[in-house]
RODO-2510 file (C-alpha; in nm, 4 decimals, decimal comma):
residues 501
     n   res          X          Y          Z
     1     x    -3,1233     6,0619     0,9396
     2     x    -3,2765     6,3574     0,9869
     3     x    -3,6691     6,3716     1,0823
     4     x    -3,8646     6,5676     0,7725
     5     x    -4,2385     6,6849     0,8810
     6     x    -4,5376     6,8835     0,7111
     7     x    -4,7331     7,1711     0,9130
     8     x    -4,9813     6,9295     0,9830
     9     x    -4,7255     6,6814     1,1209
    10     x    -4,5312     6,9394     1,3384
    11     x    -4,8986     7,0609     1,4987
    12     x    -4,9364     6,6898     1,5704
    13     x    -4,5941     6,6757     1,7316
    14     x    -4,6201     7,0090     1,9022
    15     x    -4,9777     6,8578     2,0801
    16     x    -4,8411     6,5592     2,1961
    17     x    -4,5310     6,7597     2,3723
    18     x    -4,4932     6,6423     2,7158
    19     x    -4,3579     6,9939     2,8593
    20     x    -4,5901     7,3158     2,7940
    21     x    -4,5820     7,5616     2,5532
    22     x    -4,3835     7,8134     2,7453
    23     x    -4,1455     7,5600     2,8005
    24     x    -4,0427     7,5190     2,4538
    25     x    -4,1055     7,9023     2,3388
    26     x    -3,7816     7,9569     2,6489
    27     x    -3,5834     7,6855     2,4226
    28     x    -3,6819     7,7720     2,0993
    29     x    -3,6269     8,1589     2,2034
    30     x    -3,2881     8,0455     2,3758
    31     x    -3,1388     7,8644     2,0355
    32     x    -3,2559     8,2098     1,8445
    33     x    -3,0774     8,3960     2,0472
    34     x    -2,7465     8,1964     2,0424
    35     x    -2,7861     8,1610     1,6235
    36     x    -2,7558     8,5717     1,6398
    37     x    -2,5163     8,6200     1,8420
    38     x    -2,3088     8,3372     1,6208
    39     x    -2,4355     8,5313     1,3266
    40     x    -2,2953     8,8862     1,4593
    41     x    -1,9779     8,7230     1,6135
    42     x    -2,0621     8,8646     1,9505
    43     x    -2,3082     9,0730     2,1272
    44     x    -2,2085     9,3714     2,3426
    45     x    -2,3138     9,7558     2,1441
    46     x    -2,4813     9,4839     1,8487
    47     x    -2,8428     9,6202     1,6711
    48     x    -3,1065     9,4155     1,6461
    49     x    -3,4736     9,4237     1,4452
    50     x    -3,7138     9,1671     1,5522
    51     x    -4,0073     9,1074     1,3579
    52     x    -4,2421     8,9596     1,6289
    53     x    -4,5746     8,7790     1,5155
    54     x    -4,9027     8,6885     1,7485
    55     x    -4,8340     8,3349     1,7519
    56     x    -4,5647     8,1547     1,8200
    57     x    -4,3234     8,2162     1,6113
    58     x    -4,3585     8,5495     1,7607
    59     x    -4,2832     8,4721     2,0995
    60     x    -3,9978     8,2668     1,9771
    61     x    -3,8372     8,6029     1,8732
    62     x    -3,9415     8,8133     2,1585
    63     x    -3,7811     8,5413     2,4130
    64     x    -3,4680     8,5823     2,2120
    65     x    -3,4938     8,9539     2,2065
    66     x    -3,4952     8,9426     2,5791
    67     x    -3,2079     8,6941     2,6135
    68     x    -3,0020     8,9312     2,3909
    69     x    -3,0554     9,2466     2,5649
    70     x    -2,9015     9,0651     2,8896
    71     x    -2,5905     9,0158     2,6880
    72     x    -2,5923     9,3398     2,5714
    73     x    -2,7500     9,3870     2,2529
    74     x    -2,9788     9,6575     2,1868
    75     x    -3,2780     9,5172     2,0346
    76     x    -3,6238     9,6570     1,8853
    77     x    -3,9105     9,4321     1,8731
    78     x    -4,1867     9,5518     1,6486
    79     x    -4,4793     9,3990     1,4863
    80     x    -4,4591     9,2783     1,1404
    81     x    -4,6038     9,5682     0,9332
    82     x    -4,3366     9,7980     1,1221
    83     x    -4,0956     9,5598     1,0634
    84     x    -4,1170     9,5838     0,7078
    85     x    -4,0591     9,9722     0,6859
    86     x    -3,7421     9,9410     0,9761
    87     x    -3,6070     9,6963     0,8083
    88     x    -3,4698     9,8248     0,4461
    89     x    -3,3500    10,0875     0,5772
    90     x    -2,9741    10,1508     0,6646
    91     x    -3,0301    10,4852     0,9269
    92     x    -3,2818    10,3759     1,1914
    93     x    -3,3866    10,5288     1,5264
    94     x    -3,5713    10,4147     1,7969
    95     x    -3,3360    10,1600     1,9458
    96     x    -3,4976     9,9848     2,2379
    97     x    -3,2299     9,9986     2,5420
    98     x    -3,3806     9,7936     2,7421
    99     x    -3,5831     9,4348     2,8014
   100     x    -3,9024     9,6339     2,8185
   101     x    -3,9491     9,6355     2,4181
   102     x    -3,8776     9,2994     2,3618
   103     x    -4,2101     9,1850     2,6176
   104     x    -4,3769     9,5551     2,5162
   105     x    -4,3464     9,6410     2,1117
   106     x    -4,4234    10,0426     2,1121
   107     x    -4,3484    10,1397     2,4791
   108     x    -4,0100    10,1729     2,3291
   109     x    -3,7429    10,4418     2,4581
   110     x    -3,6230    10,6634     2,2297
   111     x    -3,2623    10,7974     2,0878
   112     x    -3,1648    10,8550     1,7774
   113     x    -2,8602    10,6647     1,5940
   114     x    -2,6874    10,6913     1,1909
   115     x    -2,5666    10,3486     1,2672
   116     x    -2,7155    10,0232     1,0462
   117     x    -2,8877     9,7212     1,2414
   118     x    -2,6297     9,4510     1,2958
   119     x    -2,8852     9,1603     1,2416
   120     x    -3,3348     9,1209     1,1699
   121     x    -3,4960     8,8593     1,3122
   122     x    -3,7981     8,7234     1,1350
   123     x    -3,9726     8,5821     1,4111
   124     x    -4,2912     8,7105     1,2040
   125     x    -4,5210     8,4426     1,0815
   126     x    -4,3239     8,1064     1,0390
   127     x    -4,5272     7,7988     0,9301
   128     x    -4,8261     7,9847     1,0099
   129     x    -4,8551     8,1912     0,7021
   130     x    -4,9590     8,0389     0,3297
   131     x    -4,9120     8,3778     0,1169
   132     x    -4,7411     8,7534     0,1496
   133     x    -4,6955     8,9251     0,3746
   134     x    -4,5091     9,2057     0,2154
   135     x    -4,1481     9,1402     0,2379
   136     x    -4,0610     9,2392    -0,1198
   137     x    -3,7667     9,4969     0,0165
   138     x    -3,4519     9,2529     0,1555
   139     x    -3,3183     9,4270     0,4909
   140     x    -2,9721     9,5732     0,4430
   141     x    -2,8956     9,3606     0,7641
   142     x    -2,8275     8,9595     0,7704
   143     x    -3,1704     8,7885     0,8323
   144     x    -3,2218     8,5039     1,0896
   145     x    -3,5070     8,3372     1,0304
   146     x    -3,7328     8,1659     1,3295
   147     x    -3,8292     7,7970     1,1723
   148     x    -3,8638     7,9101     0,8042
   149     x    -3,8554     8,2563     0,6758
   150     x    -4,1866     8,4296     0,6782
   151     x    -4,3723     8,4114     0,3138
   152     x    -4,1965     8,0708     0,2018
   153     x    -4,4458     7,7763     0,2097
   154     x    -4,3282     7,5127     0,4601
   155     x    -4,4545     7,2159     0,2513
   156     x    -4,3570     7,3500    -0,1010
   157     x    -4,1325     7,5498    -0,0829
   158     x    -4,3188     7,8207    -0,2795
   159     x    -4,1652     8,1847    -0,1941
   160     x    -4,4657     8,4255    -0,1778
   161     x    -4,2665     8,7016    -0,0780
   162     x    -4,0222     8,6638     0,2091
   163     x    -3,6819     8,8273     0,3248
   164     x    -3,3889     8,5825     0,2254
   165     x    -3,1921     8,4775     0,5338
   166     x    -2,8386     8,4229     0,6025
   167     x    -2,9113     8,1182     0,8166
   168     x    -3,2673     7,9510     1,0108
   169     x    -3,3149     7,7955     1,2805
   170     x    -3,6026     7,5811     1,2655
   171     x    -3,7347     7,3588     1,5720
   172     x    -3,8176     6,9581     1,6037
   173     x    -3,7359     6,8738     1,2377
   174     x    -3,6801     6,9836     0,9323
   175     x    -3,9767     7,0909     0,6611
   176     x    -4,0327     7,0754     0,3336
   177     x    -4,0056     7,4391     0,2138
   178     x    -3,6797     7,4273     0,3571
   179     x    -3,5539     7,1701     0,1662
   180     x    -3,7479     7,2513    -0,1673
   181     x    -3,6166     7,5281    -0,4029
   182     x    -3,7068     7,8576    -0,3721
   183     x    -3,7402     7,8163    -0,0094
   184     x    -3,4014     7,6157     0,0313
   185     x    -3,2100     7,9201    -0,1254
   186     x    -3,4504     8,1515     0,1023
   187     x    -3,3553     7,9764     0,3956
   188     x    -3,0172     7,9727     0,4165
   189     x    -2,7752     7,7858     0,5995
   190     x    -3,0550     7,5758     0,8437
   191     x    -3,0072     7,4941     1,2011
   192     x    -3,2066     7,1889     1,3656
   193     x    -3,2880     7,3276     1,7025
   194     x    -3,3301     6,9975     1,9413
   195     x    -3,6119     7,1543     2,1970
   196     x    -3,7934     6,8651     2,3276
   197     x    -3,9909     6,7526     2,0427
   198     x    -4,0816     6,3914     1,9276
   199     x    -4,0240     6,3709     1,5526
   200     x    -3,9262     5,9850     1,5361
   201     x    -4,2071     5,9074     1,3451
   202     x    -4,1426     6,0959     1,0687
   203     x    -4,1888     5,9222     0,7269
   204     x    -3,9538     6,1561     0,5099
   205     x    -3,5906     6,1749     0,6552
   206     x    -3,2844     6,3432     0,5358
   207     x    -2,9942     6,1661     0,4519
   208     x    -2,6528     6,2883     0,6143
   209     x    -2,3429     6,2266     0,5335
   210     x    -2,2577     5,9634     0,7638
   211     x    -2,5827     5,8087     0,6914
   212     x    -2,5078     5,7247     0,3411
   213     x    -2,1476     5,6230     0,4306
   214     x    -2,3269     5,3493     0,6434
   215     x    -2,5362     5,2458     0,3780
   216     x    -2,2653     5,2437     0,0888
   217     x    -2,1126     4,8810     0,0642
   218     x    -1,7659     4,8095     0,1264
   219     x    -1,5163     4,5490    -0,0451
   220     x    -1,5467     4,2255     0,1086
   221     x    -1,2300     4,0323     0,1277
   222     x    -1,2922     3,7452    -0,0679
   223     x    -1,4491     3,9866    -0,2921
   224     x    -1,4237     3,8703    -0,6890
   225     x    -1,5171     4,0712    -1,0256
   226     x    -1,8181     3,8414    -1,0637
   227     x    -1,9375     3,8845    -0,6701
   228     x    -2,0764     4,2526    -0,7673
   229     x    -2,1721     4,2211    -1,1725
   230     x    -2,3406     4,5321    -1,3322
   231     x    -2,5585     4,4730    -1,6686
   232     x    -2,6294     4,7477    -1,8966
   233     x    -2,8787     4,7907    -2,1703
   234     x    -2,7885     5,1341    -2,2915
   235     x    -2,6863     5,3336    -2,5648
   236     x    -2,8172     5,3231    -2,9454
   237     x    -2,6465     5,3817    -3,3015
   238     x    -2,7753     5,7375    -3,2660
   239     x    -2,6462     5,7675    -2,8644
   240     x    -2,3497     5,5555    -2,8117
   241     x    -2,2039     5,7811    -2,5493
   242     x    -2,4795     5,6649    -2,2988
   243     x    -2,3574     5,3460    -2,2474
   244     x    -2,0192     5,4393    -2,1569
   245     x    -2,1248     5,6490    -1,9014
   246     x    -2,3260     5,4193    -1,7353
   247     x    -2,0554     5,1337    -1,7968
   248     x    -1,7894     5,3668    -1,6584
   249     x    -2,0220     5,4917    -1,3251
   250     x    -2,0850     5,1276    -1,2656
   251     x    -1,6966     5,0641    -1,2371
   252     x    -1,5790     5,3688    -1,0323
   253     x    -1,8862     5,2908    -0,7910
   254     x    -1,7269     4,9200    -0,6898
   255     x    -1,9207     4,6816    -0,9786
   256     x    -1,6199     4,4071    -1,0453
   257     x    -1,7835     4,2980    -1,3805
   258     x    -1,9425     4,5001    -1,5871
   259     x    -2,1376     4,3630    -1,9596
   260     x    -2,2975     4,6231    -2,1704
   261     x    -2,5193     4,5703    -2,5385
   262     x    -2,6827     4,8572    -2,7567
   263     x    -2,9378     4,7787    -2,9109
   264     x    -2,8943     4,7629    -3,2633
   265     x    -2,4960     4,7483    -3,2477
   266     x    -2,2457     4,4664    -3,2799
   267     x    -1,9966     4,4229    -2,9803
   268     x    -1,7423     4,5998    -3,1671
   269     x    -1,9232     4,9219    -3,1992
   270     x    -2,0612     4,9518    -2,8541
   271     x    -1,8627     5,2345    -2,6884
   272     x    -1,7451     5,1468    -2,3714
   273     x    -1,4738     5,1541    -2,1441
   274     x    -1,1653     4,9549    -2,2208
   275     x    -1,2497     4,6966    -1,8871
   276     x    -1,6396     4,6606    -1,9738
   277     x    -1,7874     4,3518    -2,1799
   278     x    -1,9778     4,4300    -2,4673
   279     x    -2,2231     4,1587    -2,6327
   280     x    -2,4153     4,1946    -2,9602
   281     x    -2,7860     4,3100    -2,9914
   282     x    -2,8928     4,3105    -3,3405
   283     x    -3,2240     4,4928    -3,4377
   284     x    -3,5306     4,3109    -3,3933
   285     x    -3,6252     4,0646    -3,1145
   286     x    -3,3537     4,1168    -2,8791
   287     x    -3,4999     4,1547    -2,5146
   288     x    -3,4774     3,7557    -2,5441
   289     x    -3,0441     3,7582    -2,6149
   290     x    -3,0712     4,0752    -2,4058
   291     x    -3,1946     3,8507    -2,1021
   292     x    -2,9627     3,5121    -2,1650
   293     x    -2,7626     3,4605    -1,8473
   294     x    -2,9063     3,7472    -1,6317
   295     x    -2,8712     3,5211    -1,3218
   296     x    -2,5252     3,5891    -1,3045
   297     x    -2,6007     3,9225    -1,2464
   298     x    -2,6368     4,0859    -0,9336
   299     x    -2,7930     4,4040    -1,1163
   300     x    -2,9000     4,5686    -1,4096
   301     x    -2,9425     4,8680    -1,6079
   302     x    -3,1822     4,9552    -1,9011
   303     x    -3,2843     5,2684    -2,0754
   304     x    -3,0204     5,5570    -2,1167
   305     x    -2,9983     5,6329    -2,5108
   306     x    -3,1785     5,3161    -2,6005
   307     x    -3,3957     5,4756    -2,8124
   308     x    -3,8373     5,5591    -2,8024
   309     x    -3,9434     5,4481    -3,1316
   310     x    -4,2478     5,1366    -3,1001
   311     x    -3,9999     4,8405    -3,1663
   312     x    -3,7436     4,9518    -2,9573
   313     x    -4,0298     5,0315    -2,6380
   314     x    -4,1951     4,7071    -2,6708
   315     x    -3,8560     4,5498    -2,6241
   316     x    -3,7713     4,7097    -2,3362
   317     x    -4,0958     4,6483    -2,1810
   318     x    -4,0116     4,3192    -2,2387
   319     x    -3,6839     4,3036    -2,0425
   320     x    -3,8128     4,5027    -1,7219
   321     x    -4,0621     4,2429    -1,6957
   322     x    -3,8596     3,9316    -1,7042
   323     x    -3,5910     4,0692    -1,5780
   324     x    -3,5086     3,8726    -1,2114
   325     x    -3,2695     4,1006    -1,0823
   326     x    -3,2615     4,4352    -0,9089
   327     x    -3,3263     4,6468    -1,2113
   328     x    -3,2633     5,0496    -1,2488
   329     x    -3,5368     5,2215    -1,5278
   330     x    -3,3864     5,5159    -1,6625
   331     x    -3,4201     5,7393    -1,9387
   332     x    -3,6119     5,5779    -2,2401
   333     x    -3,6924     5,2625    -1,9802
   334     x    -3,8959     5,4771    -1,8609
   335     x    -4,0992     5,5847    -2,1523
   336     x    -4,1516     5,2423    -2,2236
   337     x    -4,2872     5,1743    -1,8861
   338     x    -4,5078     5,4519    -1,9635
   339     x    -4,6526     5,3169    -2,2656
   340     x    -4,6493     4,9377    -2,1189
   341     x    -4,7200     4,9663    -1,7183
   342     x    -4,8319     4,6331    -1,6817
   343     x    -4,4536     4,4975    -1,7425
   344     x    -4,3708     4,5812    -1,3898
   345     x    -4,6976     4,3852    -1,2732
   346     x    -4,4422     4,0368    -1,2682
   347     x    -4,1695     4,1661    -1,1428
   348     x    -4,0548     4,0242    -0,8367
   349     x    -3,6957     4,2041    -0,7701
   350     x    -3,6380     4,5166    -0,6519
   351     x    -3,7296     4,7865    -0,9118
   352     x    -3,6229     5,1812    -0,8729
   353     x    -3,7329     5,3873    -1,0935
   354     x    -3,4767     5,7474    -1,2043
   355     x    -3,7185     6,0292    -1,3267
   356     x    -3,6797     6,3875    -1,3664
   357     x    -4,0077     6,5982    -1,4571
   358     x    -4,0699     6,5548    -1,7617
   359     x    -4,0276     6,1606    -1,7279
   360     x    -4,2747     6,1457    -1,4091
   361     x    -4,5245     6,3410    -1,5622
   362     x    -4,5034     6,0799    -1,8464
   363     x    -4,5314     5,8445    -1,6235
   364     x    -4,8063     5,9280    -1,3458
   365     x    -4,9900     6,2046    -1,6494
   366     x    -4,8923     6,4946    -1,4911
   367     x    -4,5725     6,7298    -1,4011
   368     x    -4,5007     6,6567    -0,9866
   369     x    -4,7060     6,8750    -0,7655
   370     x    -4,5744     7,1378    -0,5760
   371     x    -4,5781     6,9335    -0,2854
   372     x    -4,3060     6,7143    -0,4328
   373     x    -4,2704     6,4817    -0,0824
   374     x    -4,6481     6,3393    -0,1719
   375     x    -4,6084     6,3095    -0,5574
   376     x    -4,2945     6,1274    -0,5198
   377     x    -4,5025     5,8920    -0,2322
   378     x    -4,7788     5,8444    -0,4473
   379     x    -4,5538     5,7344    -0,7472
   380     x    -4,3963     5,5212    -0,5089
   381     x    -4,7157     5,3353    -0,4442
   382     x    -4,8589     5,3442    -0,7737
   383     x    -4,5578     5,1000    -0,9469
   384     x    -4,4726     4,9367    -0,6354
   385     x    -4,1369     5,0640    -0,6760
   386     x    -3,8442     5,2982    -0,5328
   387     x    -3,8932     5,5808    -0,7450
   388     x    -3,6235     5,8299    -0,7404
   389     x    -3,7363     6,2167    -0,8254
   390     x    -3,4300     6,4362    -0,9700
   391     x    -3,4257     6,7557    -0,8821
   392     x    -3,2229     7,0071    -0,6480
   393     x    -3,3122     6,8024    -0,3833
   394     x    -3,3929     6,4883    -0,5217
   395     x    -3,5851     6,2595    -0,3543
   396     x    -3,6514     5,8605    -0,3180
   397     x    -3,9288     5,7209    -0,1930
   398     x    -4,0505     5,3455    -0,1176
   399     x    -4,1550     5,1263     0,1500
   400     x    -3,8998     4,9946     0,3998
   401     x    -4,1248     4,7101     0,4523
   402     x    -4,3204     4,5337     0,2005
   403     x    -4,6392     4,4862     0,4146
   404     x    -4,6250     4,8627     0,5423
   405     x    -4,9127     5,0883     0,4113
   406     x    -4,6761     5,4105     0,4637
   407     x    -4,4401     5,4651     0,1966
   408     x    -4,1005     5,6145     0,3525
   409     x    -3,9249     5,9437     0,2000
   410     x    -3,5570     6,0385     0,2179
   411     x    -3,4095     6,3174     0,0365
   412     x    -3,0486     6,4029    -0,0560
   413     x    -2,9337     6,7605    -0,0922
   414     x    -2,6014     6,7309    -0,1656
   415     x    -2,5664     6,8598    -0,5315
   416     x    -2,5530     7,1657    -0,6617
   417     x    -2,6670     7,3329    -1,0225
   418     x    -2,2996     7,1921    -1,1720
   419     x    -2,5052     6,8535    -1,1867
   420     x    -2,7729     6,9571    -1,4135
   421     x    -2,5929     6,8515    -1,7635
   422     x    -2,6444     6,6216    -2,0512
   423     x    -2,5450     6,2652    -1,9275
   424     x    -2,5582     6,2979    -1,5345
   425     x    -2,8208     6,0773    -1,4972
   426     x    -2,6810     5,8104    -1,6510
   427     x    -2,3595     5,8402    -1,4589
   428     x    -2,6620     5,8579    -1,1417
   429     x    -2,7781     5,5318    -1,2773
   430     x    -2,4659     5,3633    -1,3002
   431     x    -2,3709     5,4379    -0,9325
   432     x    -2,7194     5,3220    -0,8417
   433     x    -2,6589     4,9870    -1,0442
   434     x    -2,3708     4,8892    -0,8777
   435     x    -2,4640     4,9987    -0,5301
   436     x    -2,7260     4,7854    -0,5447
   437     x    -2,5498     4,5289    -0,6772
   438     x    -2,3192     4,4240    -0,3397
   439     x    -2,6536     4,2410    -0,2690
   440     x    -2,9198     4,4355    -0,1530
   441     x    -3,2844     4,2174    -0,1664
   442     x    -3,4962     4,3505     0,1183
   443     x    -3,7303     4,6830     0,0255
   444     x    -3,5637     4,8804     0,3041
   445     x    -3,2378     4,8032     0,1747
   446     x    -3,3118     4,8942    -0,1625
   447     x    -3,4303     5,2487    -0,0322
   448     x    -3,1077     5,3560     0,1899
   449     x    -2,9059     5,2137    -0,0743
   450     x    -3,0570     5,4353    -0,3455
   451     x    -3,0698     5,7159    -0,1254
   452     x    -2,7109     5,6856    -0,0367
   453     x    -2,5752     5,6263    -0,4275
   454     x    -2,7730     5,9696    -0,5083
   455     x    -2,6152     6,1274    -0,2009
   456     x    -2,2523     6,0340    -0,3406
   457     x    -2,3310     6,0866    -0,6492
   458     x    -2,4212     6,4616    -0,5927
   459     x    -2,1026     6,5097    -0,4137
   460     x    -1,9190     6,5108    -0,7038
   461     x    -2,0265     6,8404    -0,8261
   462     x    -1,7673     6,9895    -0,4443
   463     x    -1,4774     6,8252    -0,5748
   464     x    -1,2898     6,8789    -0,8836
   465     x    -1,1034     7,2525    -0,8714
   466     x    -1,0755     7,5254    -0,5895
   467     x    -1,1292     7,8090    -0,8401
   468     x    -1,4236     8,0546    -0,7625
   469     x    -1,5506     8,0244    -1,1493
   470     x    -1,5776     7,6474    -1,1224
   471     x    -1,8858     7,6830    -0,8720
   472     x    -2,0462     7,8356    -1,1660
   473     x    -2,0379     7,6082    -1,3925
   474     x    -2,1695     7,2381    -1,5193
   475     x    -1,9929     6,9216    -1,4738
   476     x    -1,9704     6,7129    -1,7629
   477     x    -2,0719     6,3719    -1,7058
   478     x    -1,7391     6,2045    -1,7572
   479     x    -1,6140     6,4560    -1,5254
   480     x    -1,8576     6,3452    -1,2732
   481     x    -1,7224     5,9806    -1,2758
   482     x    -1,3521     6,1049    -1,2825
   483     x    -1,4589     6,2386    -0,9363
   484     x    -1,6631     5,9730    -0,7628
   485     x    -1,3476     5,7930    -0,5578
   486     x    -1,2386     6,1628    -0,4375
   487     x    -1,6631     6,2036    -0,3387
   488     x    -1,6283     5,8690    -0,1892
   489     x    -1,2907     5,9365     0,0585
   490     x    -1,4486     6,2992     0,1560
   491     x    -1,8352     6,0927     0,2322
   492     x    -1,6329     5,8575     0,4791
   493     x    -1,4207     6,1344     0,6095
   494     x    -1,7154     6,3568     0,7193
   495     x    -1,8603     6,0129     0,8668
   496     x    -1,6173     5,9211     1,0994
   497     x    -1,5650     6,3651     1,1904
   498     x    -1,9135     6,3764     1,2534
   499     x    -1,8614     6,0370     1,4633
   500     x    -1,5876     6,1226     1,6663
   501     x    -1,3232     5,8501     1,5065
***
């Protein structure tokens, strides 16, 4: 996985480097310098802008300046206020020839050219800055950006004004901002720079492709339909669909048996797919029928479409708490859990927990704050639970080991906006169900496991049709489980290309 650090963090990890600064300004300037010439697809008679900060950040830039000059770019390294002005503008003059302006900004030689920059560098604040800076005029040129473009906040994400790049290069780990919409967008296609920095203590990771592949279970080969059993408590008279989905998600994600109820429906009106059980739940009492042979179970669902009115809460309160097996809260589970908190107090199986906004802020009493990583970790801690956050880049936090004080962080970015439609969560929690299901107990288990299912899970908004409009617009749910075995085969095939095999 891939180390994920705050500001504070990196400082920490930049201290305790065992080379000196200068040291890792030559590599950080040196990966820079080969990004852009990557970027322009080669170097010789190229234009370059750098916008050069005091700190850093800045000398990051101006190293790469110089390294680009020797292979024959012609670049101009300015300070950030001239950098704005140079920068939208397609006619520039004042080309730097030689390796002078990238150590000197202003002792520049001068000629005059009609011809656009090739590439800006925004080398001009990095981590170091918290608010504007100015950059409300894009460049007409592609924009590299040195560790995170200029104006975007690298532990929110928050975009106070920067110049969108084509691609970053960022040093050590990965941040925040980069990861967290606006600044994801802003930052393009991002390039973890290894220069000699020790991030393995990070406690928020991102998960790869390969990395959820390992954690994904396999079929065993004495494997039978009761070895990996999925039940679901989902789906209402007024929101039968729900179940299904969930029912359906459970199946194409490797659950062998799968046994759903509705609360308030007979078996024969529970919609479901043609292979799933269904079982009666008449109205009233029925977390108690709900619950009767549970133990065969090696997971369980409640909450999609179940339904928020008093009776049909206090029931499901009732089930998360006696529930013994791993247990996935979605949806209205997790309303109830918000108006009966103490029902996860007995609970001695794995719990994880599926919000998106509106559901965490009913459950913590307040929207997530923009720093998402620590409301998610908080959360975490406060139910004693792996509580997944939806989003663009959703996030799942909880702690690999029980005893641990720190509670661990990974985060998935591989959906897109095609995921954000009625009845992809419940599709989410059926994958999550029967993920868990091949037997996962232990906390850190539960955590990768998660991690991975919402890593799949968002692959299946890159699969499904080659034309350009279908980028643009939303999966439908069913659609989403029609796709998961192609999302699967493609996960294991970037595995083993990243691997070598």
């Amino acid at each position: 996985m891939i180390p994920i650090v705050t500001p504070a963090e990196m400082a920490a990890i930049d201290a305790a480097a065992p080379e000196d600064t200068d040291v890792l300004v030559a590599r950080a300037g040196a990966a820079v310098a080969i990004a852009a010439r990557r970027l322009m697809g080669g170097t010789y008679g190229r234009r370059v802008l750098v916008a050069a900060g005091k700190g850093n950040n800045g000398a990051d830039g101006r190293v790469a300046a110089a390294a680009l000059e020797r292979w024959g770019v012609r670049c101009r390294v300015v300070t950030p206020p001239e950098a704005l002005d140079l920068a939208a503008v397609a006619d520039i003059e004042g080309l730097s020839t030689g390796h002078r302006a990238a150590r000197e900004p202003g002792r520049l030689e001068r000629e005059h050219t009609t011809q656009p920059w090739d590439l800006v560098i925004d080398a001009a604040y990095g981590t170091g800055l918290r608010g504007s800076w100015g950059a409300d005029r894009a460049p007409t040129a592609p924009v590299l950006a040195v560790d995170i473009p200029s104006g975007i906040d690298a532990l929110t994400g928050e975009d106070h004004g920067c110049w969108p790049a084509a691609a970053t290069v960022t040093f050590g780990a990965l941040k925040p901002g980069l990861l967290l919409h606006p600044g994801a967008a802003a930052a393009g296609k991002v390039e973890l720079a290894p220069i000699g920095l020790d991030a393995g203590g990070a406690m928020s990771r991102l998960v790869t492709d390969a990395d959820a592949d390992a954690s994904l279970p396999v079929a065993e080969p004495a494997a039978h339909k009761w070895r990996r059993a999925v039940r679901v408590i989902a789906g209402s008279p007024q929101m039968r669909g729900a179940g299904h989905l969930v029912c359906a998600a459970a199946q194409q994600s490797g659950a062998g048996m799968v046994v759903v109820s509705s609360p308030g429906l007979r078996a024969a009106d529970v919609a479901r797919p043609a292979e799933a059980v269904a079982r009666d739940l008449r109205p009233g009492e029925w977390a108690g029928p709900a619950l009767d042979g549970i133990e065969r179970f090696d997971a369980a669902v409640i909450g999609p479409g179940i339904g928020t009115d008093t009776a049909a809460l206090a029931q499901t309160a009732r089930f998360i708490a006696d529930c013994p097996v791993p247990l996935v809260v979605d949806a209205d589970g997790l309303t109830a859990l918000a108006d009966h908190p103490e029902c996860l107090h007995e609970r001695t199986a794995p719990t994880v927990l599926t919000p998106h906004d509106g559901e965490f802020a009913k459950l913590t009493g307040g929207p997530p704050a923009a720093d998402r990583f620590e409301a998610v970790r908080r959360a975490a801690d406060e139910f004693n639970a792996v509580v997944l956050l939806k989003g663009p880049t959703t996030l799942v936090a909880g702690r690999a080991d029980p005893g641990a004080d720190t509670i661990t962080v990974l985060a998935t970015a591989s959906g897109t906006a095609r995921l954000a439609t009625a009845g992809s969560g419940d599709v989410l929690s059926g994958v999550i169900a029967a993920v868990v299901s091949a037997g996962a107990t232990e906390p850190d288990a539960v955590l990768s496991q998660t991690a991975a299912a919402a890593h799949w899970h968002g692959l299946t908004a890159t699969f499904g049709s080659h034309e350009p409009a279908a980028a643009l617009t939303p999966l439908t749910a069913m659609h989403q489980v029609d796709l998961l075995g192609a999302a699967r085969a493609g996960l294991a095939a970037s595995a083993a290309e990243t691997s070598g095999t």
